[in-house]
Wavefront OBJ file of the C-alpha trace (Angstrom):
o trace
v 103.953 61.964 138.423
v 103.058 61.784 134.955
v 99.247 62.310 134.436
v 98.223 60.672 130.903
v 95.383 62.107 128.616
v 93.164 58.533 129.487
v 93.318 59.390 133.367
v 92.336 63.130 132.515
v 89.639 61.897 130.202
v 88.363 59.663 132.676
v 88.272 61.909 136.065
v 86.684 65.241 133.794
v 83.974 62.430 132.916
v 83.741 61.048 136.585
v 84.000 65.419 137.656
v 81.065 65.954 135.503
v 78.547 63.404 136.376
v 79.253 63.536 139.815
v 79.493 67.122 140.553
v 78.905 69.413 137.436
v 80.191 69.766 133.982
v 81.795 73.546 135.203
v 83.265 71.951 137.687
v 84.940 69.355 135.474
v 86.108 72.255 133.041
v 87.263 74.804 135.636
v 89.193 71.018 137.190
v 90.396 70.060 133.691
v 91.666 73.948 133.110
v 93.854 73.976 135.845
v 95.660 70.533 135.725
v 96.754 71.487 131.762
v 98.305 74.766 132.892
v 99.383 73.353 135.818
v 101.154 69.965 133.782
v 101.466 72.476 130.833
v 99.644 70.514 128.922
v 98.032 72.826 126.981
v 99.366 72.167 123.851
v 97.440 68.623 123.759
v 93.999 70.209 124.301
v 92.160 69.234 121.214
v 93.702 65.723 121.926
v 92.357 65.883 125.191
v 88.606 67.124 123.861
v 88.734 64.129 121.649
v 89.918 61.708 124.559
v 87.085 62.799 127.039
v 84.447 62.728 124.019
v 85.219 58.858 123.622
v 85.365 58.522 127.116
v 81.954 59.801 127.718
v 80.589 57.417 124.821
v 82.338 54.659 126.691
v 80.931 55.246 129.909
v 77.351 56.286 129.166
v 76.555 52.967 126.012
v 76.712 55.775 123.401
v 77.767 54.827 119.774
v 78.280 57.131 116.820
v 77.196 55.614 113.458
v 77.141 57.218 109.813
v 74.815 56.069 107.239
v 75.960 57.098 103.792
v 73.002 56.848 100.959
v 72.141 58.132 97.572
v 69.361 60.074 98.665
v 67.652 61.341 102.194
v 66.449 59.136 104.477
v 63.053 59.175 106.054
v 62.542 59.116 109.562
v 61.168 55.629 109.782
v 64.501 54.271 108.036
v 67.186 55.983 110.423
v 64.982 54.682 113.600
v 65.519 51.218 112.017
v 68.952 51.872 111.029
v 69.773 53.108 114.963
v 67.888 50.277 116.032
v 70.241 48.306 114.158
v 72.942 49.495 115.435
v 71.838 49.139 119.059
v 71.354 45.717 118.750
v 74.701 45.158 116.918
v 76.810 47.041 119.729
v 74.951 47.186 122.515
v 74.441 50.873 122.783
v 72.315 52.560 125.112
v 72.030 55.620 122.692
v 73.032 55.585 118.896
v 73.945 59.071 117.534
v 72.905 58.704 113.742
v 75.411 60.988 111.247
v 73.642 60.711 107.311
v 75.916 61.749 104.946
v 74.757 61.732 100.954
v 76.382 60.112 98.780
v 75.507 60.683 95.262
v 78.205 57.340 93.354
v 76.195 55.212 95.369
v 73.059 54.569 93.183
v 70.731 53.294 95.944
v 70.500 51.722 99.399
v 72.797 52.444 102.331
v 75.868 51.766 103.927
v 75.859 51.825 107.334
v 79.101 52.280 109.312
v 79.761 52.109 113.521
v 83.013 51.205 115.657
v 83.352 47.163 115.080
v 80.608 46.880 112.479
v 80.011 47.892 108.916
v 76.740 47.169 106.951
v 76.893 47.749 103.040
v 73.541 47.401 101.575
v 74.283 49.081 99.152
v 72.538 48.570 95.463
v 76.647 48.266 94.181
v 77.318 45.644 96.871
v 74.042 43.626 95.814
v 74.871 44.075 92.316
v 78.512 42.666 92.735
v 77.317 39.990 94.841
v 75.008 38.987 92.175
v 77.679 38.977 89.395
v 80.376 36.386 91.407
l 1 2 3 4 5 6 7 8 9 10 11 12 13 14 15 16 17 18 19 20 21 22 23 24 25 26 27 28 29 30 31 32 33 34 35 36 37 38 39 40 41 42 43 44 45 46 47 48 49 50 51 52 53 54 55 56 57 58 59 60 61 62 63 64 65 66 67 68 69 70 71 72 73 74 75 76 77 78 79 80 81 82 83 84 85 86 87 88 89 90 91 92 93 94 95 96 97 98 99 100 101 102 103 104 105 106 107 108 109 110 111 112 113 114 115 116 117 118 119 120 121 122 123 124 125 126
């Protein structure tokens, strides 16, 4: 029987909140030599990271801006975010971005917020 990267991702995920995350590993070791799958690991990694975020409400978001942002400003940002997707934990990523001239653009799976000074300027030109 064929075993397919979504069933691993899911029973490491189920192995490590029910019993322990070594557990899980030294479990997820054996069934990729044992289906010589070990070519596909990174794959795999990548497969049980999005399967975690499924399970556990956790969303990964980026906010790209000209400058830093302050504390107070990625709390509302993640708050935002929340709301939109329904996560029970947003994981904030900031990434500068120095041709934007001001304001943010905030990006998460199924949403995508440009507040951008270029997108207000544009709007304000059609």
């Amino acid at each position: 029987m064929k075993v397919t990267r979504t069933d691993i991702a899911k029973a490491f995920v189920s192995q490590a909140d029910q019993k322990s995350i070594e557990h899980a590993v030294k479990e997820l070791a054996a069934l990729l030599l044992e289906e010589r799958m070990h070519d596909q690991v990174e794959e795999i990694i990548l497969d049980i990271a999005r399967e975690y975020q499924l399970q556990h409400g956790v969303v990964e978001a980026e906010a790209r801006t000209a400058q830093k942002l302050s504390a107070e400003v990625k709390k509302q940002l993640s708050e935002r975010v929340r709301a939109t997707t329904g996560a029970k934990k947003v994981v904030l990523h900031e990434e500068i971005d120095r041709t934007l001239l001001g304001g943010v653009v905030l990006s998460a799976p199924d949403m995508e917020l440009d507040l951008s000074l270029q997108s207000k300027l544009m709007k304000l030109k059609a």
